[in-house]
N, C-alpha and C positions, 0 to 999 in steps of 0.2 A: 309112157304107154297110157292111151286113154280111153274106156269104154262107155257108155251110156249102161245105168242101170236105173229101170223106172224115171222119176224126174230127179236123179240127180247123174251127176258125173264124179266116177272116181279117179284120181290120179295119185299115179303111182311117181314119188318123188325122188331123187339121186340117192337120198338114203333107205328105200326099197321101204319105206312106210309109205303107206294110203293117206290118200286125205280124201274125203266127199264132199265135193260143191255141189249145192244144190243148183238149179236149173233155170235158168231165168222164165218170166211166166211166159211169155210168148211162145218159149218154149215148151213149157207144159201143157198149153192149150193145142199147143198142132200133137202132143203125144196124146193128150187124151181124145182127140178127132179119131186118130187113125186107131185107138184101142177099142173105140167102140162100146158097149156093155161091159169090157172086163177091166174100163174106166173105174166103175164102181169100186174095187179094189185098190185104187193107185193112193188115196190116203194112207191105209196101211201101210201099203210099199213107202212111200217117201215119205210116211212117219218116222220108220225106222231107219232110214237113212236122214233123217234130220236129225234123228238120238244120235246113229255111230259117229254124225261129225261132233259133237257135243260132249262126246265119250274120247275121244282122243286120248287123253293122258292116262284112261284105266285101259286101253288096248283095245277099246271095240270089241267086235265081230272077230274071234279067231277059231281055227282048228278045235279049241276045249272047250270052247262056249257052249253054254246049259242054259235050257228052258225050265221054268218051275213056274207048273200049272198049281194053282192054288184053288180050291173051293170051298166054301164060308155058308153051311148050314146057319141059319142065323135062328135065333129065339123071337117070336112073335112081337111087332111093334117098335125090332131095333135095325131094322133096314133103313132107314133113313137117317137114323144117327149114322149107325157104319158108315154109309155113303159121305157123308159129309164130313166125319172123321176123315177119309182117305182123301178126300178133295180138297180140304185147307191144309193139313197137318201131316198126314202119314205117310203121304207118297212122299214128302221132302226128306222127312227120315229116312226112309227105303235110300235116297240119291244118295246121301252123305252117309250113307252106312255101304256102300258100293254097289247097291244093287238098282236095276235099272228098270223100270217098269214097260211090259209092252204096250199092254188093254188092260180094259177091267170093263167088266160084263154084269146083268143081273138076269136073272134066269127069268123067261116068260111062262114058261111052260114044259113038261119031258120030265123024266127023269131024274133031274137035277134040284127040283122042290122035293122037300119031303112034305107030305101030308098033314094040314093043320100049322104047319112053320110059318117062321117069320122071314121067307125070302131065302134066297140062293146069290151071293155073291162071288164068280168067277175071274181070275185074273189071269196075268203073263208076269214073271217077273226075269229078267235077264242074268246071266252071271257069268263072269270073265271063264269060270269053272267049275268041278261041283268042290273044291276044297276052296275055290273062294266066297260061293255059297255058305257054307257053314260058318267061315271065319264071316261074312257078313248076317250072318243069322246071329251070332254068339254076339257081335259088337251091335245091332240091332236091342236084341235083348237087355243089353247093359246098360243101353243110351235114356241117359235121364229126362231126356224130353220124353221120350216112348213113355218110360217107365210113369211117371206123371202125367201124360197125357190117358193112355188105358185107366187110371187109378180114378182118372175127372170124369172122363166120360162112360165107366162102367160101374161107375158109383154103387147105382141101382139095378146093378145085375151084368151077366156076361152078356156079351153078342152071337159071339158063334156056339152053336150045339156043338157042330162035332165041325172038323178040319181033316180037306185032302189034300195031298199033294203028290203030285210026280213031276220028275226030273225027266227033260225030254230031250237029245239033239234034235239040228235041222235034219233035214234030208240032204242028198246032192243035189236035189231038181227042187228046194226048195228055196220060194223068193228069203233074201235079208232081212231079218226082221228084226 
C-alpha cells in the first residue's frame, strides 16, 4: 500500500512496518507548484519525515508518541551561549539519550520574554511515549557528557531562570511531525 504524504512517500512493507522514502526533487518541485503559499510549510512537513525515516529502530511516529514543548527563560547575556550549547553538543545528547528534537525557537517578541531577561528559548522535543520520556530524561540526566558539558559551560552562572514544559499529542487532522 502506498500513499504520498508531503514530499515523501510511505510504504507499508509485507511485515506491516512503514518505511518513508523521501521524494525525488523533481518531485518536490511539482508539489510545492501546486501548494502554492502553504509551500511555506512543506520544510516542517518533510522535516519530519526525514527524522521518522532516521528513527526507524526507536519506532517513529506511533499511537503513544508525545510532544514536549519546552521554554528556557534565560538569565541576561546567556542566549547565545545556550544557543550554541544546543547547536554543537546538546541536541546530540538529546539523539542518543532517545529523544528526538522537532524545532527550537527564540522568542522575538509576546508574552514569552520576560521583562529585563536574557531571551526566551522555545523547543519541540519528540518521544516514542510519555514513560519513555522520563526514562530519556532520568538517562539524559545521568549522561556524563551532559553532566560535564552544563558544569563547562555554566561555570559562571546558570542559563535558564525558570523552565516550562508540557506534554502534548498530535491531533487527528494534524500533519506528522
Amino acid at each position: 500500500m502506498r500513499s504520498r504524504v508531503g514530499c515523501s512517500r510511505i510504504v507499508r512493507r509485507q511485515d506491516g512496518r512503514e518505511k518513508v522514502q523521501l521524494m525525488k526533487r523533481n518531485d518536490r518541485r511539482t508539489v510545492i507548484k501546486r501548494m502554492g503559499a502553504a509551500a511555506g510549510l512543506l520544510p516542517l512537513v518533510a522535516g519530519g519525515a526525514a527524522r521518522a525515516q532516521g528513527e526507524a529502530a526507536d519506532g517513529g511516529i506511533g499511537p503513544d508518541t508525545v510532544y514536549e514543548l519546552r521554554t528556557y527563560h534565560l538569565n541576561p547575556g546567556t542566549e547565545p551561549k545556550i544557543l550554541d550549547r544546543f547547536r554543537t553538543r546538546e541536541t546530540a545528547i538529546f539523539k542518543r539519550c532517545g529523544m528526538q528534537p522537532v524545532a527550537y525557537w527564540t522568542a522575538v517578541d509576546g508574552a514569552a520574554l520576560l521583562p529585563g531577561g536574557g531571551g526566551t528559548l522555545i523547543y519541540i522535543l519528540r518521544h516514542r511515549s510519555r514513560e519513555a520520556a522520563t526514562a530519556s530524561w532520568a538517562k539524559f540526566g545521568a549522561d556524563p557528557e551532559w553532566v560535564a558539558l552544563q558544569a563547562e559551560t555554566e561555570k559562571d552562572g546558570k542559563f535558564v531562570v525558570t523552565l516550562e514544559h508540557t506534554f502534548m499529542k498530535l491531533t487527528d487532522f494534524s500533519p506528522q511531525v
